[in-house]
NUTIMAR-969352 format. One record per atom (N, C-alpha, C): x, y, z; residue in three letters. Coordinates in steps of 0.02 Angstrom, whole numbers, padded with zeros to 5 digits, always signed. Layout:
XYZAla;...
***
This chain:
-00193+01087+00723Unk;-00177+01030+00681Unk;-00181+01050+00607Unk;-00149+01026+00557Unk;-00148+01036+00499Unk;-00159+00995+00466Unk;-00212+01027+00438Unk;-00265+01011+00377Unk;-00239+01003+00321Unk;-00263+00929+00275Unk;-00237+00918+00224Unk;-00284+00937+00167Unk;-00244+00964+00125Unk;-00290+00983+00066Unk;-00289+00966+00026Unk;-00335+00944-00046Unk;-00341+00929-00091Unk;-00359+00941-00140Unk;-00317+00965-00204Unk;-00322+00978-00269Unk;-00280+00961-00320Unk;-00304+00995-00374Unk;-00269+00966-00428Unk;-00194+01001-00431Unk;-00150+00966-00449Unk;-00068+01000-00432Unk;-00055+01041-00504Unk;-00094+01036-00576Unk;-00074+01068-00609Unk;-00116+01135-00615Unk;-00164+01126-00582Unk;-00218+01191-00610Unk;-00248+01198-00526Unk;-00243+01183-00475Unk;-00256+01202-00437Unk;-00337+01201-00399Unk;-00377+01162-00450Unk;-00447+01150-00448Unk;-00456+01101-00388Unk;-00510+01099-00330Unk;-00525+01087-00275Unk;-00588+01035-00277Unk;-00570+00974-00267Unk;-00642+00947-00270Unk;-00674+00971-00217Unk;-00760+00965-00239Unk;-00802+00980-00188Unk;-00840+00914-00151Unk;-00816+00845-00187Unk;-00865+00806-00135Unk;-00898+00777-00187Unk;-00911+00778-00241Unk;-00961+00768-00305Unk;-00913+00674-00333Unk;-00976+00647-00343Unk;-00948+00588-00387Unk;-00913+00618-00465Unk;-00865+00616-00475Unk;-00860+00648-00552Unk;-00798+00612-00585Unk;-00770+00550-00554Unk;-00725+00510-00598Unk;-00755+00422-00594Unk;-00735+00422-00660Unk;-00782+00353-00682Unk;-00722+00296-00704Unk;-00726+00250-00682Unk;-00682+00186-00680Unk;-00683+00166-00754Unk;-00623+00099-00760Unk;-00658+00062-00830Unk;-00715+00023-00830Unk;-00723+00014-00758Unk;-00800-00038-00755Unk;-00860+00013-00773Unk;-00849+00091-00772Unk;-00923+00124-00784Unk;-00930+00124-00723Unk;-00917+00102-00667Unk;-00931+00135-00592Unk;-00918+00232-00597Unk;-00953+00270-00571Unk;-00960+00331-00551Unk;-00939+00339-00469Unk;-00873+00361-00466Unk;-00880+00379-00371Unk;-00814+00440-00392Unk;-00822+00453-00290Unk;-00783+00509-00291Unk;-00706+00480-00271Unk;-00654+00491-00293Unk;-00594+00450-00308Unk;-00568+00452-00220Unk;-00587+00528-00207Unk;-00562+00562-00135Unk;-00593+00512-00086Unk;-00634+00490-00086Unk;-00663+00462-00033Unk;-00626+00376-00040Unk;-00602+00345-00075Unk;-00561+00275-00071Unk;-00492+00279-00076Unk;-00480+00319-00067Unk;-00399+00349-00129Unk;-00373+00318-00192Unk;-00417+00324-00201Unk;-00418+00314-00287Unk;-00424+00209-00306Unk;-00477+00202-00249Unk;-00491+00123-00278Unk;-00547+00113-00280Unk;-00567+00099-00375Unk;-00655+00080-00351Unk;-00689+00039-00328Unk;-00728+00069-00293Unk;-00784+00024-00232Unk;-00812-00026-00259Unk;-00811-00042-00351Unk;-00854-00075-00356Unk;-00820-00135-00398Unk;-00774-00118-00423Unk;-00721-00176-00441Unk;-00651-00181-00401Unk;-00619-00155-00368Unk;-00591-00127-00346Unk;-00515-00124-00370Unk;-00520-00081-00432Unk;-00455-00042-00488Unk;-00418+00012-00420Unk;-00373-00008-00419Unk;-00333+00035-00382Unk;-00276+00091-00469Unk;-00317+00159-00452Unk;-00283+00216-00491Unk;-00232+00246-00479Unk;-00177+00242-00514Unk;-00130+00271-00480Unk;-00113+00339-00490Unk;-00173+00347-00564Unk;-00183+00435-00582Unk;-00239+00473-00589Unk;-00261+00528-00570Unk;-00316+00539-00565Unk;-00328+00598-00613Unk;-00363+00598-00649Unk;-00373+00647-00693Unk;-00410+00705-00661Unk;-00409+00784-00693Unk;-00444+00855-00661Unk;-00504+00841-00700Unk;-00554+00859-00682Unk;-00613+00876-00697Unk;-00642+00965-00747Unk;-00588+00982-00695Unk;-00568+01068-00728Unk;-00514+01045-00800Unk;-00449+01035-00771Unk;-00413+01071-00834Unk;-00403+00981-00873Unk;-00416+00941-00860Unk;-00419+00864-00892Unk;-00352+00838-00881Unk;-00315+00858-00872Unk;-00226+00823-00857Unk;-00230+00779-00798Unk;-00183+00716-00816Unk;-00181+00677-00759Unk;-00128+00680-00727Unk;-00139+00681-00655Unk;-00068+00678-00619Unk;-00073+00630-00562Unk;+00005+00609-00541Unk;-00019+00543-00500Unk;-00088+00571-00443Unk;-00085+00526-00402Unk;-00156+00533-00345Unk;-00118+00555-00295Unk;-00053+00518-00273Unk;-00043+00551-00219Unk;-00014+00638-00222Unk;+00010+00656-00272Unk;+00025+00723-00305Unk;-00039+00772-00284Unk;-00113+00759-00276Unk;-00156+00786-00268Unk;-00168+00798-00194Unk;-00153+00781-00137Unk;-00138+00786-00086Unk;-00088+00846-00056Unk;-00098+00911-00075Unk;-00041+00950-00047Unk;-00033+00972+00015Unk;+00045+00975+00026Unk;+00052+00966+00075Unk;+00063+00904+00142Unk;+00081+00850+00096Unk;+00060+00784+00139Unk;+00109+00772+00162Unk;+00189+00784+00111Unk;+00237+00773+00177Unk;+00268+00799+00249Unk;+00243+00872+00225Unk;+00239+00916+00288Unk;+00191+00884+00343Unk;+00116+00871+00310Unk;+00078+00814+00360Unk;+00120+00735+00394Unk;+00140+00718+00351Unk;+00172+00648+00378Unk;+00226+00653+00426Unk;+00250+00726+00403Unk;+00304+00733+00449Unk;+00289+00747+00534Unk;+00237+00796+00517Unk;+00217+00828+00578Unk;+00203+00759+00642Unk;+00165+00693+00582Unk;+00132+00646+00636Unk;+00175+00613+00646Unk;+00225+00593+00623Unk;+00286+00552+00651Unk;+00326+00588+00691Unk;+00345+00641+00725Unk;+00353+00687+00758Unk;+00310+00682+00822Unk;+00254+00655+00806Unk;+00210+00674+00853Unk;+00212+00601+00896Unk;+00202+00541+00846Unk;+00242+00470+00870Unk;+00301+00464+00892Unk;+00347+00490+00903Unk;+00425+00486+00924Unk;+00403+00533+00987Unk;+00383+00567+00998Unk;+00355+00585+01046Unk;+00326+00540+01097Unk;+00294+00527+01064Unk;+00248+00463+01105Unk;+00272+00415+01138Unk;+00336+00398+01090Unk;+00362+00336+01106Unk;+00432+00345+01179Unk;+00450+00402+01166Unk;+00501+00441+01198Unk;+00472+00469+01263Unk;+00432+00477+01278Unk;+00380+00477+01355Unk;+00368+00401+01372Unk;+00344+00348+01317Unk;+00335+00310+01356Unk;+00391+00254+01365Unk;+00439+00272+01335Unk;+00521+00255+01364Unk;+00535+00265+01429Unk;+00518+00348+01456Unk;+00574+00369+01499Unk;+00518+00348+01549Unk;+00436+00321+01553Unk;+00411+00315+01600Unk;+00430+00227+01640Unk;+00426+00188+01590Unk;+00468+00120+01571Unk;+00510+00116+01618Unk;+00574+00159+01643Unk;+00617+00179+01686Unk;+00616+00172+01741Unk;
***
């Protein structure tokens, strides 16, 4: 299965898991873990800034590799659905 990865698309920097982007409310969380909505007001971001090189790029941009992922699982659903067609029969 293929693993989605995540970094920054201009500089290539990898979060590790660390709280290190801060909302306008002053909430502290890790963006990766809501996709980019804070837990505590809940601001949905639609850009996420690097921690390494400071440039913002959208959020979903930080996700590489995702349409190759999306593809793979809808592939994998048409599948699904296409067995349970011909069993239907």
């Amino acid at each position: 299965m293929m693993k989605l990865e995540i970094k920054c698309p201009k500089c290539s920097w990898k979060p590790t898991g660390e709280k290190l982007w801060i909302c306008s409310c002053k909430h502290i969380w890790n963006t990766f873990e809501t996709g980019a909505v804070c837990p505590k007001c809940k601001k949905k971001w639609e850009d996420t800034s690097c921690p390494k090189c400071h440039k913002w790029s959208k959020h979903l941009l930080w996700y590489s590799d995702l349409d190759k992922l999306l593809k793979l699982e809808l592939e994998k659903l048409n599948k699904v659905q296409e067995n349970s067609f011909i069993e239907l029969k």
